[in-house]
Wavefront OBJ file of the C-alpha trace (Angstrom):
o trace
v 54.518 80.692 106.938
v 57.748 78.922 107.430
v 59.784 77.126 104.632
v 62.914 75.012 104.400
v 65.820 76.757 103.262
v 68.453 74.575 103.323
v 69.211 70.836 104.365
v 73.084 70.439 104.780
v 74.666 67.446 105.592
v 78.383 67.061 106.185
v 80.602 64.353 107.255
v 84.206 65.080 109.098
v 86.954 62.929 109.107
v 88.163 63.014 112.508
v 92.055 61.349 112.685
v 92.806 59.225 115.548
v 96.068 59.453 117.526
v 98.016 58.341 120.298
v 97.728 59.904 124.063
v 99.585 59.139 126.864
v 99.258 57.353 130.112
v 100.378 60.400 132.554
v 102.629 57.797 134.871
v 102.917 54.330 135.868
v 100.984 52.821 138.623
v 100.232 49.374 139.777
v 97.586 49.365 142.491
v 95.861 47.658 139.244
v 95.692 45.607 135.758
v 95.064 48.788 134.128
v 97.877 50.826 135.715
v 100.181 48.025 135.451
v 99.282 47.968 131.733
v 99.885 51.519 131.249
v 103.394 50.890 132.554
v 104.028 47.977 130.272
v 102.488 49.944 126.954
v 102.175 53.605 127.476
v 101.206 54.660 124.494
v 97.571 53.575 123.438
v 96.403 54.863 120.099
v 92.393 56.278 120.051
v 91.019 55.215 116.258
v 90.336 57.128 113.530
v 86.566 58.073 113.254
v 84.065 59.498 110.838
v 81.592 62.056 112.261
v 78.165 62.680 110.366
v 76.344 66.178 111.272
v 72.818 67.201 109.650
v 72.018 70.925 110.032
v 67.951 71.954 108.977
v 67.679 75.611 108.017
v 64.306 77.399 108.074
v 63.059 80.351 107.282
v 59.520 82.273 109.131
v 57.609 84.492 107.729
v 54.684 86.461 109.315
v 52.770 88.626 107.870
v 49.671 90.961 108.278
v 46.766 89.265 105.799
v 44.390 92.633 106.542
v 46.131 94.582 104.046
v 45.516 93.812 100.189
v 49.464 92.886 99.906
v 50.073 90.597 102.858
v 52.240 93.166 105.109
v 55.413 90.897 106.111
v 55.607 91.805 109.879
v 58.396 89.728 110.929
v 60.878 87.287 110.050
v 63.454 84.673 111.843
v 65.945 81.931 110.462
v 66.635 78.995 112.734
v 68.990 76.399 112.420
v 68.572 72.806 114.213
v 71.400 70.762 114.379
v 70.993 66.420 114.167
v 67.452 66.440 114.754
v 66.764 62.725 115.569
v 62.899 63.214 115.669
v 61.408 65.574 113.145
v 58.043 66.038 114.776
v 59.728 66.945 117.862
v 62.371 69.627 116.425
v 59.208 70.847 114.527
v 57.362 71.303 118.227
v 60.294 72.630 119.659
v 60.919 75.082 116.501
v 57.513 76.560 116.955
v 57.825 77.101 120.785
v 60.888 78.971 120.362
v 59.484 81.574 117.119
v 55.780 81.986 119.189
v 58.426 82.791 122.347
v 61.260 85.285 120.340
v 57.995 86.833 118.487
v 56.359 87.647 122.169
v 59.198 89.012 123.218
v 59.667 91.490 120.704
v 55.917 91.919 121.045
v 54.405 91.076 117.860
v 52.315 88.577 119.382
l 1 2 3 4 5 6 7 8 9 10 11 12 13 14 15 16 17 18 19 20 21 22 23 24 25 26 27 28 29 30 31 32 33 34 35 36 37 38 39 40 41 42 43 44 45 46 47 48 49 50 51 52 53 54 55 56 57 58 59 60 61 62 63 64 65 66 67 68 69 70 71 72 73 74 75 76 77 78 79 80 81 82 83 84 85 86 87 88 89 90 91 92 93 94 95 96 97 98 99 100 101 102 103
């Protein structure tokens, strides 16, 4: 049995700034600009993140109670396809679970 925990989206304000053309050069437009205006200035920039946390539960149904047997939390980070971090979320509990040989 797996549930959803948590769904946490954050967005980070990332500040732009300037950087510096290391030295002048004119073998080209560009290095000729970077002579004429070394300073160029990168924007400012907002940067969305989406983190999924679920929970897995496995348990024993042979025993009146339901013996949980083992548990894992995963975290996925910007999934862009659900279906696929679902796919990819199963692969990796089946795999952890066989290694520590409850499976």
């Amino acid at each position: 049995m797996s549930r959803l925990i948590k769904v946490e989206n954050t967005i980070t304000y990332i500040p732009g700034g300037p950087y510096m053309v290391p030295y002048p050069y004119y073998n080209s437009f560009y290095g000729y600009y970077g002579a004429v205006y070394p300073v160029v200035y990168a924007p400012d920039y907002l940067k969305k993140e989406k983190k999924v946390r679920i929970e897995t539960n496995f348990y024993v149904v042979s025993s009146q109670e339901g013996e949980l047997v083992w548990t894992g939390i995963t975290d996925t980070f910007n999934p862009s396809k659900p279906h696929k971090a679902i796919n990819e979320l199963v692969k990796l509990v089946v795999k952890q679970m066989q290694s520590e040989d409850v499976l």
